[in-house]
Residue frames relative to the residue before (quaternion, step in Angstrom):
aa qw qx qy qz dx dy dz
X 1.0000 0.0000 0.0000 0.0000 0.00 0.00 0.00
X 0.0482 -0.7923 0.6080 0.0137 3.78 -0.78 1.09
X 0.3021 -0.7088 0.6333 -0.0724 2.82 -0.85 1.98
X 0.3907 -0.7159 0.5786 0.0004 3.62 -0.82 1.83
X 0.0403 -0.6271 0.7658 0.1365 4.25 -0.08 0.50
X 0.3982 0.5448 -0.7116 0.1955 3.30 -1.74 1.35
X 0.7989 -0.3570 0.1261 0.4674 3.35 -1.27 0.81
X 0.7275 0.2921 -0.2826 0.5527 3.74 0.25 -1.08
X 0.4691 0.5620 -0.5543 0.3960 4.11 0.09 0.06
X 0.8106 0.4724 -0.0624 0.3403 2.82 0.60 -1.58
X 0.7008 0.4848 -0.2884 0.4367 3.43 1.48 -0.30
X 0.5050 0.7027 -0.2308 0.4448 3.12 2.01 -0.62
X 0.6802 0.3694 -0.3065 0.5541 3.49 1.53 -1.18
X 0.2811 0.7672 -0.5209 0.2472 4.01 0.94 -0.39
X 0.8090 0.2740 -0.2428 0.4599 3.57 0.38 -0.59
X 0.7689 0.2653 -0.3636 0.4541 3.77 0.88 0.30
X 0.5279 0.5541 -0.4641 0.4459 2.82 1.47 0.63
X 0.4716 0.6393 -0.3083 0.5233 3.46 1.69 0.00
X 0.7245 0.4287 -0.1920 0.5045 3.35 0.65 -0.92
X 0.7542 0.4445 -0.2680 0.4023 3.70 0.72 -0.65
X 0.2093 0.5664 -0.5155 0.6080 3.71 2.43 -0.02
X 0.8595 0.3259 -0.2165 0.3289 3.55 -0.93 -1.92
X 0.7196 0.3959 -0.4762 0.3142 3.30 0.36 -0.31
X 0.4824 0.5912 -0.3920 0.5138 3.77 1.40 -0.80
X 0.7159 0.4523 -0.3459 0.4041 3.73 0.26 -0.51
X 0.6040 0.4827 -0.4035 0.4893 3.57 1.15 -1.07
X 0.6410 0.6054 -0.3194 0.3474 3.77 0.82 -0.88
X 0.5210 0.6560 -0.1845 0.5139 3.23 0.96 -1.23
X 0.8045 0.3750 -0.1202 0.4447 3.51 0.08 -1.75
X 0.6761 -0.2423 0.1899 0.6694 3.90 1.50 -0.67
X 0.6489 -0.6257 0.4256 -0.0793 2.39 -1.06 1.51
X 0.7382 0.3045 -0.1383 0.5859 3.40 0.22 -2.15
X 0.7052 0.2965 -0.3414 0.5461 4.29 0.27 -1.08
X 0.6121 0.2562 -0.6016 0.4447 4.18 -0.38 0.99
X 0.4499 0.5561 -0.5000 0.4883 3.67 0.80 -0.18
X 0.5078 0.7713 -0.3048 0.2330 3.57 0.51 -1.01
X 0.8334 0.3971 0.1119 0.3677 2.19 0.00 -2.58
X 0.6959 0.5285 -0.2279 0.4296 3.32 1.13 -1.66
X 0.5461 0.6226 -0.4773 0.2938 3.76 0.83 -1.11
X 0.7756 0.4204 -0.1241 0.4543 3.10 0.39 -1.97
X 0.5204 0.5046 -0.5043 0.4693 3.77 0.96 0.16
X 0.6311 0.4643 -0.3904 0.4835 3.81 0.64 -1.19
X 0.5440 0.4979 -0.4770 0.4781 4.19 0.25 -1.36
X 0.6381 0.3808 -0.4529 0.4927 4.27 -0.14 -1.14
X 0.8886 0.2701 -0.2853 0.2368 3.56 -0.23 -1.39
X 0.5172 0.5678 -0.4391 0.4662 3.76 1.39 0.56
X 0.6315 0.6973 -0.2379 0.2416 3.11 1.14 -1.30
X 0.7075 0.3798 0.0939 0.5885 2.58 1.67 -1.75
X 0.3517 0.7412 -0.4798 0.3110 3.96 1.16 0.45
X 0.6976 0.4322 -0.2564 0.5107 3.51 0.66 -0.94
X 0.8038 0.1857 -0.2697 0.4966 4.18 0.24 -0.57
X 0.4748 0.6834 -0.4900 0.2597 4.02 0.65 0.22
X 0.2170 -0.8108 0.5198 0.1594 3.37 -0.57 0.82
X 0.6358 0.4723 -0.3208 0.5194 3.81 1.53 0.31
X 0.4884 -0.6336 0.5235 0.2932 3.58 -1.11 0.42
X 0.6416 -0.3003 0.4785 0.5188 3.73 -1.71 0.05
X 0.6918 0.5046 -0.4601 0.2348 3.22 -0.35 -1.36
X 0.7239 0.4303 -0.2085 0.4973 3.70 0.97 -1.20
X 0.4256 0.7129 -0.2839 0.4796 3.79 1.42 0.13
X 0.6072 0.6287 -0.0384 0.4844 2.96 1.32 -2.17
X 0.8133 0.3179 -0.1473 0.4645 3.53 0.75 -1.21
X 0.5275 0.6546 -0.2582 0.4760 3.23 1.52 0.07
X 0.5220 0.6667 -0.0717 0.5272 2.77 1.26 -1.14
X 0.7764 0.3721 -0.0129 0.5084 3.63 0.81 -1.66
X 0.3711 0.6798 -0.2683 0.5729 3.12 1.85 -0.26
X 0.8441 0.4098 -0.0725 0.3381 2.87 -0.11 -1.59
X 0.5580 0.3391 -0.3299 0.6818 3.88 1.65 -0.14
X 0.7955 0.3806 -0.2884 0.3729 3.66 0.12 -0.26
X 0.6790 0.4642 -0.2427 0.5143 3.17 1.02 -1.15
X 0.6491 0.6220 -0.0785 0.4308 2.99 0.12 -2.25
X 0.8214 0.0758 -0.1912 0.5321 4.25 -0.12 -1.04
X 0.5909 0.6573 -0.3514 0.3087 3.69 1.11 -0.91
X 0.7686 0.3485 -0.2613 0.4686 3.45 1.53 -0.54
X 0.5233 0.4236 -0.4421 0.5927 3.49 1.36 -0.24
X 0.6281 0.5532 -0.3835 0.3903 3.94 0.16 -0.03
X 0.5480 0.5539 -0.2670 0.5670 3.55 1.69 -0.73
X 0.8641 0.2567 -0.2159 0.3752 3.18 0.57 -1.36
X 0.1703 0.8409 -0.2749 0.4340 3.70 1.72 0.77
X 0.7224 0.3915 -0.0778 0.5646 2.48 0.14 -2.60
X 0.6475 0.4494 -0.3904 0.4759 4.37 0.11 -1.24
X 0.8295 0.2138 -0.3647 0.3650 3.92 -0.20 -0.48
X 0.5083 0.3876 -0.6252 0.4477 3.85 0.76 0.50
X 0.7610 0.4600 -0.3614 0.2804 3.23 0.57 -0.71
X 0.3848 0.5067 -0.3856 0.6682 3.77 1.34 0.15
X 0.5927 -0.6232 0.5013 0.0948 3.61 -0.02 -0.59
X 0.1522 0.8512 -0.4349 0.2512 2.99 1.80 0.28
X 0.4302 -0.5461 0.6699 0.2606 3.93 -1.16 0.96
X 0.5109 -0.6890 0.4918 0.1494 3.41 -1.44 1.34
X 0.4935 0.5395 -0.3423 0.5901 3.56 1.66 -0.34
X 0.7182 0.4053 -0.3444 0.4486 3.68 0.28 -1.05
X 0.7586 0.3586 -0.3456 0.4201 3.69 0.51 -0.73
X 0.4097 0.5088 -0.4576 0.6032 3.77 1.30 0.36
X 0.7211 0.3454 -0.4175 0.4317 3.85 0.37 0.12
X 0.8627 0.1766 -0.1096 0.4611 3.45 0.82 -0.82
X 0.3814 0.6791 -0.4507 0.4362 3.47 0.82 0.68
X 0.6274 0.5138 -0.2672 0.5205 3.45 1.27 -1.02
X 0.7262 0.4529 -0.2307 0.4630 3.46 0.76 -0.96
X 0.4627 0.6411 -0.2140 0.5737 3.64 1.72 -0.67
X 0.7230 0.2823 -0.2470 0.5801 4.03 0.56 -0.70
X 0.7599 0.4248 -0.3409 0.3547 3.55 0.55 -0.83
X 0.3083 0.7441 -0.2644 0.5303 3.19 1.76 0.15
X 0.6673 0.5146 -0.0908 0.5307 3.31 0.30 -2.13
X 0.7241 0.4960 -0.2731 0.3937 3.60 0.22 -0.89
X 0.6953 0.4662 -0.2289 0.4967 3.13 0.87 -0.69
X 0.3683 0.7938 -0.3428 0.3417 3.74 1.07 -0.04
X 0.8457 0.2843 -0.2075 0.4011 2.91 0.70 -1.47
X 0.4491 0.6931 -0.3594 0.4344 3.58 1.52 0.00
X 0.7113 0.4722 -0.2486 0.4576 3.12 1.06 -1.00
X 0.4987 0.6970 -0.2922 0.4244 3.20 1.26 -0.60
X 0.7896 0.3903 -0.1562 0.4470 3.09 0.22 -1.78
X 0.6794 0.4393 -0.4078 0.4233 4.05 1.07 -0.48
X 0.3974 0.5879 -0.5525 0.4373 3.41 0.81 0.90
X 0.6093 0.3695 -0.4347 0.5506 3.95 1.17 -0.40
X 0.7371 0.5733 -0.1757 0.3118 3.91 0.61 -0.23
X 0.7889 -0.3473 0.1830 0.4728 2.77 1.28 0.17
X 0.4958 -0.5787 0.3472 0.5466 3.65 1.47 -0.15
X 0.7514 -0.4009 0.3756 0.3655 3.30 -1.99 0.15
X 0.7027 0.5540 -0.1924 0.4029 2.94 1.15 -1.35
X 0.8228 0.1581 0.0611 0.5425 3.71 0.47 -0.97
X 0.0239 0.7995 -0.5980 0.0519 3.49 0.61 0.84
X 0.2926 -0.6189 0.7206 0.1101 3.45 -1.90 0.21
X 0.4420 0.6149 -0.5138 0.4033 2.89 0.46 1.82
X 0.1872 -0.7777 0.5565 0.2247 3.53 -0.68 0.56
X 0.9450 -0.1883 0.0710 0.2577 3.46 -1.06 -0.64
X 0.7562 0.3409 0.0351 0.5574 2.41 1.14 -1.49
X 0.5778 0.4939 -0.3811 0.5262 3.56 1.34 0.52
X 0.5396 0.5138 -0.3756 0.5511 3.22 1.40 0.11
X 0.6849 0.3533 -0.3142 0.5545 3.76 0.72 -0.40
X 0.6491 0.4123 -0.5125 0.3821 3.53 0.81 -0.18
X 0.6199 0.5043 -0.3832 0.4632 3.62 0.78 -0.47
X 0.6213 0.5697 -0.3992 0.3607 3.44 0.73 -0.43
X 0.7544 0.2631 -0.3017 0.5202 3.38 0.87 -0.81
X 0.2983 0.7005 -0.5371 0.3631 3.43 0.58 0.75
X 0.6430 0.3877 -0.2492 0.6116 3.03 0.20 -2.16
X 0.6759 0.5229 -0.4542 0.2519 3.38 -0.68 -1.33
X 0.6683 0.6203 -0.2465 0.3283 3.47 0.31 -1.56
X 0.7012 0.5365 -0.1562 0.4428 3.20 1.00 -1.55
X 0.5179 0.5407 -0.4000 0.5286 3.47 1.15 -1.70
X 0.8773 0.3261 -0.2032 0.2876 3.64 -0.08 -1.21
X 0.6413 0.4859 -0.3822 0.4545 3.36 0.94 -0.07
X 0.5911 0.4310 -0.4085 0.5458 3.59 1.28 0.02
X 0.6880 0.3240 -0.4519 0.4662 3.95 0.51 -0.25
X 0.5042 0.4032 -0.6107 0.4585 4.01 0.63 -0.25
X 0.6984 0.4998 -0.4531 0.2390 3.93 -0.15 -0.51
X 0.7179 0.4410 -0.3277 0.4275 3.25 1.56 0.42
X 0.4901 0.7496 -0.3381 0.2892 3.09 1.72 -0.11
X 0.0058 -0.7335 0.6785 0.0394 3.59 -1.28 0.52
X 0.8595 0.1113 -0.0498 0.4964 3.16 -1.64 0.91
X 0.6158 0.5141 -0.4279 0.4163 3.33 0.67 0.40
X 0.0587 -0.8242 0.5479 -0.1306 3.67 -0.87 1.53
X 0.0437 0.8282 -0.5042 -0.2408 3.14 -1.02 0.10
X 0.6098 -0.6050 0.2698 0.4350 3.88 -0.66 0.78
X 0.7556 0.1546 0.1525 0.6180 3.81 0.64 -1.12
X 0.3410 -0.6028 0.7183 0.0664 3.25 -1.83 1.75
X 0.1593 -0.8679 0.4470 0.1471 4.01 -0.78 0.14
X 0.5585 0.7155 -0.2410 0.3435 3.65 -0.02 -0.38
X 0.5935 -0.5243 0.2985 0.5327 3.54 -0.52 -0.21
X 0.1037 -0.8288 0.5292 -0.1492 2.87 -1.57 0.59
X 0.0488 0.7831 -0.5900 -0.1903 3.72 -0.42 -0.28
X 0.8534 0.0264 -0.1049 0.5100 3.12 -0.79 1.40
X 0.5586 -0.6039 0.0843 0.5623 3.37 -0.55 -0.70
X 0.2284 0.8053 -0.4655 0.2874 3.43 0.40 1.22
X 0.0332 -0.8220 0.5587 0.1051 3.93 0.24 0.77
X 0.3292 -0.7239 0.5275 0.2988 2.78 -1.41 0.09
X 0.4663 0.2951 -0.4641 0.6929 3.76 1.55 0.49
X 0.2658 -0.6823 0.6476 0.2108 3.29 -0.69 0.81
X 0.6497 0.5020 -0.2124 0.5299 3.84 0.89 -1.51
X 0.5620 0.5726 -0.5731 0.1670 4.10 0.68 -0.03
X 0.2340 0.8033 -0.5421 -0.0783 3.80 0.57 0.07
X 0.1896 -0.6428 0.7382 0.0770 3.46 -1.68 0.60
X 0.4534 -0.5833 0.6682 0.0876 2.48 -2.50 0.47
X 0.5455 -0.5449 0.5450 0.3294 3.26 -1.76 0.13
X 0.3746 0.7951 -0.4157 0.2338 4.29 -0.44 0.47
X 0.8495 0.0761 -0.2161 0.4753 2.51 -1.16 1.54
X 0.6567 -0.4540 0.2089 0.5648 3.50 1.25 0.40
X 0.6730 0.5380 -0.1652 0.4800 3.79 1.26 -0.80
X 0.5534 -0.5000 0.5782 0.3309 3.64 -1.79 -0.15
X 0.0346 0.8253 -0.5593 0.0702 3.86 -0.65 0.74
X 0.0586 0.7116 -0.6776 0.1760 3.83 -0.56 0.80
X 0.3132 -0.4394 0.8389 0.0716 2.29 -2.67 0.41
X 0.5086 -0.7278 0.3779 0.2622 3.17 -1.50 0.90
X 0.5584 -0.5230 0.3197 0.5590 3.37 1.79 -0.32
X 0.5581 -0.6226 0.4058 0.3691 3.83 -0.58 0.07
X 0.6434 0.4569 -0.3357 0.5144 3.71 0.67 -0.88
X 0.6351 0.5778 -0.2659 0.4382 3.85 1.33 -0.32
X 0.5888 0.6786 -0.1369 0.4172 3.03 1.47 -1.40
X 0.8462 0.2796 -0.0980 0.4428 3.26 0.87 -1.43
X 0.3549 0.6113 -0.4651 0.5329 3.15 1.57 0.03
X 0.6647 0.5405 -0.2583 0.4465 3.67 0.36 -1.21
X 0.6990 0.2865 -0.2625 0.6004 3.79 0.47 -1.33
X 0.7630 0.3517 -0.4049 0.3609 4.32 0.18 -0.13
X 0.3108 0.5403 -0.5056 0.5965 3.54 1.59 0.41
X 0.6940 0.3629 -0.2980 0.5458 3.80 -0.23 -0.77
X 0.8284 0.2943 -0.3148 0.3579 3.45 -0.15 -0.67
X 0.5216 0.5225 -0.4706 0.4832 3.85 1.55 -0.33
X 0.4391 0.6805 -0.3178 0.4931 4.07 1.28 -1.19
X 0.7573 0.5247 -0.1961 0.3359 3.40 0.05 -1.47
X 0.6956 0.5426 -0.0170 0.4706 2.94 1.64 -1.23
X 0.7270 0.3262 -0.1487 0.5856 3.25 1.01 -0.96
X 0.3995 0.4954 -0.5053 0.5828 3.97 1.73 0.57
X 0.7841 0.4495 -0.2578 0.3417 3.56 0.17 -0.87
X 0.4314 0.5441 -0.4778 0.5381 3.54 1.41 -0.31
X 0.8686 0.3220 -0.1877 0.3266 3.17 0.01 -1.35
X 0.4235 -0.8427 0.2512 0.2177 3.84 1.90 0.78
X 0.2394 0.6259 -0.6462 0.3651 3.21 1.17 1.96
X 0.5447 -0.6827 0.4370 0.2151 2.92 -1.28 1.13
X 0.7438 0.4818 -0.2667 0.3789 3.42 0.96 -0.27
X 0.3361 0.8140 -0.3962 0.2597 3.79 1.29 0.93
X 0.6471 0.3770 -0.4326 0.5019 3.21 1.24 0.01
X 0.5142 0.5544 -0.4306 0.4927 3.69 0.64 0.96
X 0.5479 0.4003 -0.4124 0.6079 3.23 1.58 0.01
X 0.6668 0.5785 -0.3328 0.3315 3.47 0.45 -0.89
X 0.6635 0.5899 -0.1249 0.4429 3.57 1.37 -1.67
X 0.5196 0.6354 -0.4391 0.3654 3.69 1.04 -0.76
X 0.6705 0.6469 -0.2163 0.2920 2.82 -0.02 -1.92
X 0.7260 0.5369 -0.0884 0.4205 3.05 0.22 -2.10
X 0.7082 0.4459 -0.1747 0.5187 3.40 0.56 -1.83
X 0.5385 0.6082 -0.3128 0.4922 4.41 1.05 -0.62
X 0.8390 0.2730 -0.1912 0.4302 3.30 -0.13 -1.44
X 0.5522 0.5851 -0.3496 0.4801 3.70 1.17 -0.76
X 0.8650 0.0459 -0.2216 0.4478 3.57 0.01 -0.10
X 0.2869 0.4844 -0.6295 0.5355 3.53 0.76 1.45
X 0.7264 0.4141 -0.3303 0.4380 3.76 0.91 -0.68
X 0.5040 0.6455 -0.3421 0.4607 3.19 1.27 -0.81
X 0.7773 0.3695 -0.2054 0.4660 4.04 0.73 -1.06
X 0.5918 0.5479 -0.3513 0.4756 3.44 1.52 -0.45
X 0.5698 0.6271 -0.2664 0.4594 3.71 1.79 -0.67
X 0.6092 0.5713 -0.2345 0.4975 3.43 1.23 -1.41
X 0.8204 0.4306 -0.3038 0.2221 3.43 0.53 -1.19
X 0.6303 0.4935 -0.2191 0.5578 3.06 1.76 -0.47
X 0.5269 0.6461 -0.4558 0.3119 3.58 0.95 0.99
X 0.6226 -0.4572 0.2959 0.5620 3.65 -0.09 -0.50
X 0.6583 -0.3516 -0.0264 0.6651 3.98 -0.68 1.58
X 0.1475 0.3641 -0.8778 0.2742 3.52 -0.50 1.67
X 0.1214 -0.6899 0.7136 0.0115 2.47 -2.43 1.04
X 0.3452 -0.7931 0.4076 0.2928 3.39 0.04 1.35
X 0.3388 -0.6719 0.6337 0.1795 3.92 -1.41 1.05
X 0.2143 -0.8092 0.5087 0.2011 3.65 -1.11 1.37
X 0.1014 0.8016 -0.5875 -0.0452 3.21 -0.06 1.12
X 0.7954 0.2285 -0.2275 0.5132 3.70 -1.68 -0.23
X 0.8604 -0.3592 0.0588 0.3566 3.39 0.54 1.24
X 0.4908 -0.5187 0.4254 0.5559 3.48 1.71 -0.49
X 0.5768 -0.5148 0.4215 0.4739 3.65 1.31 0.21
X 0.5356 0.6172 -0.4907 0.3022 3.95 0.80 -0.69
X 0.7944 0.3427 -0.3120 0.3927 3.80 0.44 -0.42
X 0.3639 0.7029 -0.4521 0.4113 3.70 1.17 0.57
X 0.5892 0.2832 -0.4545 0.6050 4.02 0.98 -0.08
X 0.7510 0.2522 -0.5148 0.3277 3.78 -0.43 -0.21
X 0.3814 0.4783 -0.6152 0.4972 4.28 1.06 0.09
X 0.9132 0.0501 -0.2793 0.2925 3.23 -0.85 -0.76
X 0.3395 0.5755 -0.5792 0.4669 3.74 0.82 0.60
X 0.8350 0.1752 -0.3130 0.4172 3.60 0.56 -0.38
X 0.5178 0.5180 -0.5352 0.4208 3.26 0.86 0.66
X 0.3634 0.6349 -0.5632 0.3842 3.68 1.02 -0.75
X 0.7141 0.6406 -0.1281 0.2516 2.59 0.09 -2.18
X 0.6494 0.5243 -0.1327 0.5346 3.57 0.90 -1.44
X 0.8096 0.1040 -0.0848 0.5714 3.51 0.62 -0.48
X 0.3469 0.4963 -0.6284 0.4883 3.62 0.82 1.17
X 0.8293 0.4178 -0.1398 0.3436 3.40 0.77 -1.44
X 0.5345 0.4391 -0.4081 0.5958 3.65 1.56 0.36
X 0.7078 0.3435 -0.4577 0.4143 3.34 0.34 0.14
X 0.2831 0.7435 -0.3228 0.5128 3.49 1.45 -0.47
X 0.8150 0.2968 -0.1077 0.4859 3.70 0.17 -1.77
X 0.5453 0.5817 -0.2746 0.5374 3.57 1.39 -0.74
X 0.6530 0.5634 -0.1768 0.4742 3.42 1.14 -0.75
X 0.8095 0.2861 -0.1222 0.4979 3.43 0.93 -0.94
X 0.4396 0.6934 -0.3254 0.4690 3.57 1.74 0.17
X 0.6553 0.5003 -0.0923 0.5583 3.07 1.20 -1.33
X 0.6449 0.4164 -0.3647 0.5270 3.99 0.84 -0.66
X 0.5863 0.6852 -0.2791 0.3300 3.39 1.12 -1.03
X 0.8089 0.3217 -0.1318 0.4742 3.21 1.21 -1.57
X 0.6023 0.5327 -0.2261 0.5498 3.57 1.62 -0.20
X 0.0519 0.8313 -0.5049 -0.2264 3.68 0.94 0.38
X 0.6086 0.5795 -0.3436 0.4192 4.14 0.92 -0.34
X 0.7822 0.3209 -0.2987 0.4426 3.07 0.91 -0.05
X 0.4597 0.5904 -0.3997 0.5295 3.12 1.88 0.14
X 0.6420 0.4958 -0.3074 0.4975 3.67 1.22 -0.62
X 0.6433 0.4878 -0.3125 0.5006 3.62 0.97 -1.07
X 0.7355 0.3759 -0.3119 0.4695 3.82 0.56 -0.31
X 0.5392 0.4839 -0.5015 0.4728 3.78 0.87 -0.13
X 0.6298 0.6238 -0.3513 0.3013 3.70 0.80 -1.12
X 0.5930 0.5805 -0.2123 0.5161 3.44 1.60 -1.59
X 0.7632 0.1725 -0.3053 0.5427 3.76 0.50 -0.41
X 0.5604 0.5920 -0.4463 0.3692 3.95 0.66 0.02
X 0.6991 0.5354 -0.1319 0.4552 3.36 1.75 -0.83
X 0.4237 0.6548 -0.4701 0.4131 3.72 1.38 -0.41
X 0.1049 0.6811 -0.7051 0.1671 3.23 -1.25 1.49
X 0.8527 0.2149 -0.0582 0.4725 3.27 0.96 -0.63
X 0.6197 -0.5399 0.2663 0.5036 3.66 -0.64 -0.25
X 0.4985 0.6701 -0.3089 0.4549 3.35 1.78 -0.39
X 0.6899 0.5362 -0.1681 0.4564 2.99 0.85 -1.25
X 0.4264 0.6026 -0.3831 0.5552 3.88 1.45 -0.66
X 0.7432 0.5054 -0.2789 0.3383 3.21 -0.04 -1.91
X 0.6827 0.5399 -0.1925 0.4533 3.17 0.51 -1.18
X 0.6960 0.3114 -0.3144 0.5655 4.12 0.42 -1.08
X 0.5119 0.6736 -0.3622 0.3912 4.17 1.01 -0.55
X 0.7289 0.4889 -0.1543 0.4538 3.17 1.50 -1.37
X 0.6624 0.6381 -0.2034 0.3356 2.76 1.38 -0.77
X 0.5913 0.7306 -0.1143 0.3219 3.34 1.66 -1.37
X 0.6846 0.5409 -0.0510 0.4860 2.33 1.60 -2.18
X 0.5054 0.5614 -0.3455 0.5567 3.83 1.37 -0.65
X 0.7823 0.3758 -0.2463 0.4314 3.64 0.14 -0.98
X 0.6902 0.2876 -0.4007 0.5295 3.79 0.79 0.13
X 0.4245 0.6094 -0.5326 0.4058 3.62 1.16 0.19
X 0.5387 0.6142 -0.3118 0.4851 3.59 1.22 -1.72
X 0.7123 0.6225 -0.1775 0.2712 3.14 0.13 -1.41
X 0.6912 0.4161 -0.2109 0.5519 3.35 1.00 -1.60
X 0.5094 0.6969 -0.3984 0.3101 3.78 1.57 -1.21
X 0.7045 0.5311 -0.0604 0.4668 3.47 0.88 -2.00
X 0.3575 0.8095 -0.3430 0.3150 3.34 0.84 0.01
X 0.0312 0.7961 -0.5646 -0.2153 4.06 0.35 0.50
């Protein structure tokens, strides 16, 4: 494969050449919390390799989003309420709801290349890949400020001592186990709902912004109590389990909407036999990194098709 360095080459790699600066620094700066962040970023971008209809590259900027956009504006709007004077209890209520907010940004952003806010060309599982992008980022740029700050116990599934939220960590409180799923989890969770929300309203049920709102309205005040508890005699309230059953909900939604798009995916190969032939060739043919690129491109076409044909 012969890679040409000229102006457009070079803008194309701009965004993983961004990410591979920040990510060498997060490493550098800690070690054990980019382990974290990154695991549960690869699990999204395997998980989700076969039914995505978007490339890394558009991951990448999500990602980059998600430190700039995503913390740069909940950090703005931080920095204004100490400085106003903001009660440390009150900004433990809306700060959480303020970042989980912020996260979402860069999604919204990017569905301006995709078709608009309004009518994206996205299916499921491109909504959860962008989610843990942004997310990731949001959170790998606040762990790079973090000091002395631990938590006793990761929760969720797992095998052994291998999670699959790496970032769920909990606390002891109130006599019980409490957590948050982590941010790069979180927003995966609130852009499921909001990809749901999205693909109700195509199809003009009146009740999609209740798919969209759950999520969002869930993970926000598990943060909200995980904020409280770590204020002065805050005392953190276990509800919806102490937060401990929020990785296997959206572990089975992932799931739930890996495998409809999956089925959306194989409808469409079914009814299109040439493109069911042209895409076996693309992954029968990978020999090289070209050859990747190329069956990658392909995939990502055929769940585009896929999401197209949709009734």
């Amino acid at each position: 494969m012969q890679i040409t360095l000229n102006k457009e080459t070079l803008l194309r790699a701009l965004p993983f050449l961004g990410v591979t600066a920040l990510f060498l620094l997060f490493l550098i700066n800690d070690p054990s919390w980019f382990w974290v962040e990154l695991w549960f970023l690869i699990e999204i971008i395997l998980l989700t390799s076969l039914t995505r209809t978007i490339s890394l590259k558009q991951g990448a900027l999500a990602l980059l989003m998600g430190i700039f956009l995503g913390f740069g504006a909940s950090f703005i709007i931080g920095s204004l309420f100490e400085l106003i004077g903001v009660d440390g209890a009150l900004r433990s209520f809306t700060m959480p709801v303020i970042e989980e907010v912020a996260k979402v940004l860069p999604i919204l952003v990017l569905l301006k290349s995709v078709g608009g806010i309004k009518r994206p060309r996205l299916n499921l599982s491109d909504f959860a890949f962008l989610g843990a992008c942004s997310g990731a980022g949001f959170s790998m740029l606040e762990k790079y400020f973090w000091d002395y700050i631990s938590f006793p116990f990761t929760y969720g599934p797992h095998i052994g001592d291998l999670y699959f939220f790496s970032d769920a960590l909990g606390v002891y409180a109130g006599g019980g186990e409490f957590g948050y799923i982590g941010h790069a989890a979180a927003t995966v969770f609130v852009a499921l709902g909001l990809g749901l929300g999205y693909q109700l309203l195509r199809k003009k049920k009146a009740f999609w912004f209740v798919a969209a709102f759950v999520p969002f309205a869930w993970v926000s005040l598990e943060h909200i109590i995980l904020n409280y508890y770590y204020t002065p005699n805050g005392s953190a309230i276990t509800l919806f389990g102490g937060g401990m059953w929020t990785p296997w909900i959206l572990l089975l939604c992932l799931l739930g909407a890996i495998t409809f798009d999956l089925f959306s995916l194989r409808q469409v190969l079914v009814k299109i036999p040439k493109l069911a032939k042209h895409l076996k060739t693309a992954l029968s043919n990978i020999k090289d990194l070209a050859s990747l690129l190329h069956a990658c491109k392909a995939v990502r076409g055929a769940n585009y098709l896929a999401w197209v044909k949709q009734k």
